[in-house]
Phi, psi and omega in degrees: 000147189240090183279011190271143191259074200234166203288197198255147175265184206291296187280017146305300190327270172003299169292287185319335185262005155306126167293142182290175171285177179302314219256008145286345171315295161331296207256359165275345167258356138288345172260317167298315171305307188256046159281289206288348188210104211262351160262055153261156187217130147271187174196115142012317200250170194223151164312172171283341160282334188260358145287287169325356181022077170273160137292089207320132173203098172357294189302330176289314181315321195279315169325261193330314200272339174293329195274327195235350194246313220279358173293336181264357172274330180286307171267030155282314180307291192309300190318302201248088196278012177293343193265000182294318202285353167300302198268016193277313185282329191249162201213100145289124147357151176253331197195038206292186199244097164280152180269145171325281176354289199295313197280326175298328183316287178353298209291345177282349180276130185263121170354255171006304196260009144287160238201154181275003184266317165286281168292099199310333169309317187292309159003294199295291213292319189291286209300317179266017155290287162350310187279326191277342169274339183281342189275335187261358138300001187054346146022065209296341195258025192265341215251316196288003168270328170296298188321296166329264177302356156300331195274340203279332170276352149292326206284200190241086208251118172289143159048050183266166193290142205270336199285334191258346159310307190290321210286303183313322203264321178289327184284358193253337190279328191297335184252015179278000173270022171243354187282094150318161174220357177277325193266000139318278170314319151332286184277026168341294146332308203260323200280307172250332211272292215265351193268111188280357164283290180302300196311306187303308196264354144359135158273155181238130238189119171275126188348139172303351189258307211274328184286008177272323160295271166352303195289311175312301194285022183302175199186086169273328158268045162329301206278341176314276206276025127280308163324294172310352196248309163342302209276350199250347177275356166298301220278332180297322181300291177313012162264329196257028184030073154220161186308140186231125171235043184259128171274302196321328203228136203264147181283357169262354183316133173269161172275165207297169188294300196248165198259125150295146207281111167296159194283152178272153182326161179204141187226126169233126178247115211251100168257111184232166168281159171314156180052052156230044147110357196304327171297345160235020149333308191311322180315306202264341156317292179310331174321328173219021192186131143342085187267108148247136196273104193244128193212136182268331190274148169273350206275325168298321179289322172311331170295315209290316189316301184312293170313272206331331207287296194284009152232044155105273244311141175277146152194158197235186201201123166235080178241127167076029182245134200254005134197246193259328176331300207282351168303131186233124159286158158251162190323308201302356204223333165326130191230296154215134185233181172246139165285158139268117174343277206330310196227019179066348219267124169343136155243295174257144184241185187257129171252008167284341189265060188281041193278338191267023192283170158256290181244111148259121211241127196215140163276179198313320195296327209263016188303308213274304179291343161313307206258000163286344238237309151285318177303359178242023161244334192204143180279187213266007143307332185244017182230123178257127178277063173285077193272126201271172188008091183257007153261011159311133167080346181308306174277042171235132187305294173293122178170116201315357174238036161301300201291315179295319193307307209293304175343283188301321157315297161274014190223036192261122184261354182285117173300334204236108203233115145276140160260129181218129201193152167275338183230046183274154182324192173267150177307306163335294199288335190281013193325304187299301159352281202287343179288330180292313155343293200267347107014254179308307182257062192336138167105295163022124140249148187229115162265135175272101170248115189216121179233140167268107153288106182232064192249016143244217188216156177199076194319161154235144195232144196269166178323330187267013190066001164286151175267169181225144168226167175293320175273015167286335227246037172157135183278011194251154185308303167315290153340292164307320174320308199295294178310301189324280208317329170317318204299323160335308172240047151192042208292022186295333182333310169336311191305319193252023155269134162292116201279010162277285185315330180300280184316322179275018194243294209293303161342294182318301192282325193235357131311303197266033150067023190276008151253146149321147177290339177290343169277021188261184175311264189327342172236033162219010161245098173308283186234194215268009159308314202277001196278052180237180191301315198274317154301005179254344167275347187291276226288335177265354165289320163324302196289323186292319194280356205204033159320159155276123176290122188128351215232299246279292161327334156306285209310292205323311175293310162328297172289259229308337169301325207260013193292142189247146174263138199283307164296087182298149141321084157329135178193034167263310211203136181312163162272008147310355200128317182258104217279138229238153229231085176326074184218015164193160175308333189293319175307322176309298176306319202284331171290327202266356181238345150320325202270303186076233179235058188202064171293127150074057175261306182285097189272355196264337197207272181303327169277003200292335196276351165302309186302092172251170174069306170212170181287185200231159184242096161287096170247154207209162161304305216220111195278298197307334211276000185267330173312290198317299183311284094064286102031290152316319212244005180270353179059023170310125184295126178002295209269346145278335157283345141332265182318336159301291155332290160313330164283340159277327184269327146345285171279348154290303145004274172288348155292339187280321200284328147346246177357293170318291167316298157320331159301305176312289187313299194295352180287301187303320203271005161281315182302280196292031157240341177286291150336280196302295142004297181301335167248011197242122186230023183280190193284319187271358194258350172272331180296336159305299171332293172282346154217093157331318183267349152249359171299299173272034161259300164017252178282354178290340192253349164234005179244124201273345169321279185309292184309340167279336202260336193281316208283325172276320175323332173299273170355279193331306168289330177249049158243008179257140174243158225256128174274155207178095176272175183278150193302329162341305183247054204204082206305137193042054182245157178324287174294327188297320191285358188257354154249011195246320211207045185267355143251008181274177212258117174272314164027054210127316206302121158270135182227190205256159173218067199262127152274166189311320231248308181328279189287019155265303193299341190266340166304318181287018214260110182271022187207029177240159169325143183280305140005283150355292208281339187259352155297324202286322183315316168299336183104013201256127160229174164241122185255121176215169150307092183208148175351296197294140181269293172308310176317303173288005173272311163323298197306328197253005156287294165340290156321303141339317197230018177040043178307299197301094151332321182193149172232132157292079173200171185310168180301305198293004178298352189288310189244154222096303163355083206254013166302118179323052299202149166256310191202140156244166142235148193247122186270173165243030131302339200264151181225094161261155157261196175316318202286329181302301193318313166304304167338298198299275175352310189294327193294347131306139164076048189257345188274128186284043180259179162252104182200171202271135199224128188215169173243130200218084180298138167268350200241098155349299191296331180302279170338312191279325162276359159291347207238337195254123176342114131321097166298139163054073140292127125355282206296326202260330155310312230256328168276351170280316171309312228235000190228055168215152144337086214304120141230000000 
């Protein structure tokens, strides 16, 4: 992670004018819209009226369903005569009365080629075909087709055709007294964790945490008391004769008639997991308030910028700045600039000029001048303080950006402060803190916003390859009582129980009666509405907590006997390489002590085919010794590493000559534009001065001096050679998985996809470890705090596009962190606290796809502190220590 706190270089800038995709685009214009409407929702997909883009009418609705739905409803009746009395209910027209008009459209669309993807009826009609053929088969798989279609009839489809809605509602009705919910939850897994169906056709709809937010910042007079502050800093300039370069507001504009009563102060402590939208809330803020976006990590503020950026938003960046000078607008927040003649295009902006900004985004350092830097545009009722992770650096006794926190903290003018965060304390635990708050700001309200999302499962698997839960992880009764109450007060925990192993605990406990009947299924699910991934880990915490006494020893020996590893031993082949040969118990023992207590480790070579679906996050204390490992454990041969190596000092070689020459060059075209310059006082000798990039195309195209130094650089750069290993040594490449794992089940196992032009730039590169360069050649990168700049920029495009097989890198690197992750690992080198241990956790599974996802503690102990109450967290001294007034 990168605290350093400095300005943003060249390829940032760059990067923030990339656009996001369309379809983030979509849910960043779902957050602006539902500041103002915070229960709006859509769904991607469309009714047949709203493909066809009709115009809605009764007579048209019966049109479509005699033309395009009742022929595939009609041979349903035949195959299935249980559906007759369904259809018995709908009663369409035969011949309603269509406009010309409407029937010539019609007539170019052809049946045939609509589809459940343009039309959501047909979907609806597929999905209860299914259910009514598995049911007259008697079928057990007739109910995950119910289940399917109850949730698929909620979603918010405009103008679905009313006649296959009746068809849909009556086919759910005839069979809802048939509906178990013990044997739903069972197949739960299959039902909710695996159904690629509800996910894809979903509504998409904002998060219970943002609308609780939204609702907290409203802000109707916004536009009042930005007028009213506008119009009276006109008439102070003009009194005080200096230049006003606000147009927006006429200098006669009166203050408003009566002084709105200001709003009270506000402390919102924002608790959400990770990946559920919180880092762009600020987006959806701004629509009526003033934002500065405070941020320790830069890699965040730079995401919210790159959005904010793809819908409009003005905003501005105060990073590394040591006062309001140092603020750089971006165009879209430009008030006065200068053009260029040539092409129109902004050329210089005024960056004093903040009245259209919105959003501003500043690191730690750059807090004061930032916040000064609004207060002198907007009053300070209508500026929100949005400090993103502000328990960064907490979990350290010590730490040089302790004093900017307290700094910022205390010398902070804003009334109105979110703290946002997944692990930010508890409203309890924080007492000094918010009392210095209401203190400083009389009146104060601190509202507590805290939400658990738990719509996937994302296991943590122990050195041995077993998942973990709470009854795996003590025989003493009590104990568990103990984990049950964390989970309890920290239940984002939920996310990383597996809902499989979840289901066989619950199944388990209420066959052999080891609940009470008021704890079973049937009296705590009514109907299958009540049936998601959160209420069922809620029920299995419920079942842990109201064991019947005396029994727990039974559950525990029980379960832990029949326990299965999610993970296998490779124990087809060595880590050498070599394949080991089923032919005795001594061989059996002798694999299992090969093995130890170190399932799925060799991630470079036998174990790599675990990984699957998206890259992996290695996170480690000590990067190189991991770096090293890696490396090590590919069994690359002497004499290719020879040749690789070699082919790397090479080209460190010719990067020194590099280097050298570009130095050489940018010195010479400074002397001679400077030589020009000293007698020349035209238009073109200032236009040189003033743009570098035609100052040196300039003189690189007429001075032989430059064409010459241009020309061996030219040479220079196509003399680096470009490295390659064979597809072998390349974790989940063809050959590598047909010599590490070829008879096991591969499926999925994911590798890297770096192209040439990627390993020539990390080739040219002098200042990174030689190691490094021979990771990437594996698909392997590394994040740690170190010089290169550029290195970590490859990496974090790469990261980005989900190039990278694995990243490597340090703890503090965890947070923020919005890149797509499959599995991490937690090395047991790392001395985390709890709040990390989470922290670590949120970097996985952050994407709304369905894929297989894991967590791989190397350390007991780690788990166990995760699970277990923390006494005297760190974090929360240090933040009553450091959110409090100096005095």
């Amino acid at each position: 992670m990168d605290l350093n706190q400095r300005k943003l270089t060249k390829n940032e800038w760059e990067t923030i004018e990339s656009p996001v995709s369309e379809q983030e685009k979509e849910v960043l214009n779902l957050i602006i819209q539902g500041y103002n409407n915070v229960n709006i929702k859509y769904n991607r997909y469309h009714s047949l009226f709203q493909y066809l883009k009709i115009e809605y009418s009764e007579s048209m609705e019966d049109y479509l369903y005699n033309k395009y739905f009742s022929p595939k409803l009609n041979e349903i009746k035949k195959n299935y005569q249980t559906t007759l009395s369904v259809f018995q209910l709908i009663t369409a027209k035969n011949n309603p009365a269509i406009k010309k008009a409407d029937l010539i459209r019609l007539e170019k669309n052809d049946p045939s080629k609509i589809n459940p993807d343009n039309a959501y009826e047909y979907l609806l009609i597929d999905t209860a075909e299914q259910l009514i053929k598995y049911k007259e088969k008697k079928s057990s798989k007739w109910l995950f087709h119910y289940f399917t279609l109850s949730k698929l009839i909620k979603n918010t489809i405009h103008h679905l055709n009313r006649h296959v809605l009746m068809f849909v509602t009556k086919i759910l009705a005839l069979y809802e007294d048939d509906v178990d919910l013990t044997k739903v939850i069972e197949h739960s897994v299959d039902f909710i964790e695996k159904n690629s169906v509800i996910l894809k056709y979903g509504d998409i709809s904002l998060y219970e945490h943002q609308k609780q937010l939204f609702s907290t910042m409203k802000n109707p007079d916004f536009e009042e008391r930005q007028a009213s502050f506008r119009a009276e800093l006109k008439l102070q300039r003009k009194h005080n004769g200096e230049h006003d370069s606000d147009s927006d507001y006429d200098s006669d504009t009166p203050l408003c008639s009566a002084e709105k009563k200001a709003p009270a102060p506000r402390l919102i402590l924002y608790i959400a997991p990770t990946g559920t939208g919180k880092t762009l809330s600020p987006i959806g803020i701004s629509e009526k308030n003033r934002v500065i976006f405070v941020c320790a990590a830069r890699h965040v503020g730079l995401a919210l910028a790159r959005a904010a950026i793809s819908v409009g938003k003005k905003i501005a960046f105060a990073f590394g700045c040591a006062s309001a000078d140092d603020i750089r607008l971006h165009y879209f927040a430009a008030k006065e600039y200068t053009v260029n003649k040539r092409d129109g295009r902004i050329k210089k902006v005024d960056n004093s000029v903040g009245d259209k900004v919105e959003i501003i985004i500043c690191d730690l350092k750059s807090y004061l001048p930032a916040m000064y830097y609004m207060k002198a545009f907007n009053p300070v009722e209508n500026i929100v303080v949005y400090w993103d992770e502000p328990t960064i650096t907490l979990d350290y006794e010590n730490h040089e950006l302790h004093e900017t926190i307290q700094k910022n903290w205390n010398d902070n003018l804003i009334p109105n402060m979110i703290l946002s965060s997944a692990t930010l304390p508890k409203l309890h635990e924080l007492t000094e803190t918010l009392e210095d708050f209401k203190e400083k700001f009389p009146g104060a309200q601190i509202v507590n916003i805290v939400s658990h999302d738990c719509k996937k499962t994302i296991p943590i698997i122990n050195n041995n390859g077993y998942v973990v839960l709470p009854h795996f992880m003590s025989t003493e009764y009590d104990r568990v009582l103990e984990i049950v109450e964390n989970c309890e007060n920290n239940l984002t925990l939920l996310r990383y129980f597996d809902l499989k192993e979840v289901v066989e605990f619950i199944l388990f406990v209420e066959k052999n009666n080891y609940v009470t009947h008021s704890n079973k299924i049937a009296r705590q699910f009514a109907s299958i509405d009540d049936v998601n991934m959160m209420n069922i880990k809620l029920h299995y915490l419920r079942c842990l907590k109201n064991v019947i006494g005396g029994s727990w020893g039974s559950i525990y020996i029980s379960l832990k006997a029949n326990r299965v590893r999610r993970i296998e031993n490779n124990d087809t082949i060595d880590p050498k390489g070599i394949p080991i040969k089923k032919s005795s118990n001594k061989n059996a023992d002798d694999k299992s002590s090969i093995n130890g207590n170190s399932c799925a480790i060799y991630v470079s070579t036998k174990d790599a085919y675990t990984l699957t679906d998206g890259p992996t996050l290695f996170l480690a204390g000590d990067v190189e010794k991991i770096a090293k490992f890696c490396i090590q454990q590919a069994n690359i041969p002497a004499k290719v590493m020879e040749d690789i190596l070699g082919k790397i000092e090479f080209n460190n070689q010719v990067n020194e000559k590099i280097t050298i020459l570009e130095h050489k060059l940018e010195d010479l075209i400074e002397k001679k534009t400077m030589k020009q310059q000293s007698g020349d006082d035209s238009y073109a000798a200032k236009k040189l001065k003033n743009e570098p990039k035609s100052r040196d195309k300039e003189i690189g195209e007429k001075d032989g001096d430059v064409i010459k130094l241009n020309s061996d650089l030219t040479l220079l750069r196509s003399m680096i050679k470009s490295a390659e290993l064979n597809e072998t040594f390349i974790p989940n490449k063809p050959l590598h998985l047909k010599k590490w794992a070829e008879t096991l089940h591969t499926v999925g196992a994911f590798t890297s996809d770096i192209d040439e032009d990627t390993i020539t730039d990390i080739m040219l590169l002098n200042d990174i470890d030689d190691s490094w360069k021979i990771l990437l050649l594996m698909g392997i990168g590394v994040f740690t705090n170190h010089p290169s700049i550029t290195y970590t920029e490859i990496m974090k495009k790469l990261a980005d596009q989900q190039k990278l097989y694995m990243i490597i890198a340090s703890s503090d690197y965890i947070y923020g962190t919005n890149y797509q992750f499959c599995h991490a690992y937690l090395s047991k080198d790392m001395k985390l606290t709890q709040e990390k241990i989470i922290q670590s956790l949120g970097r996985v599974g952050r994407n709304n796809i369905q894929q297989t996802y894991s967590i791989r503690f190397r350390d007991d102990e780690q788990i166990n502190k995760l699970f277990y109450k923390e006494e005297n967290k760190i974090e929360v001294a240090n933040m009553n220590r450091l959110f409090k007034a100096v005095i």
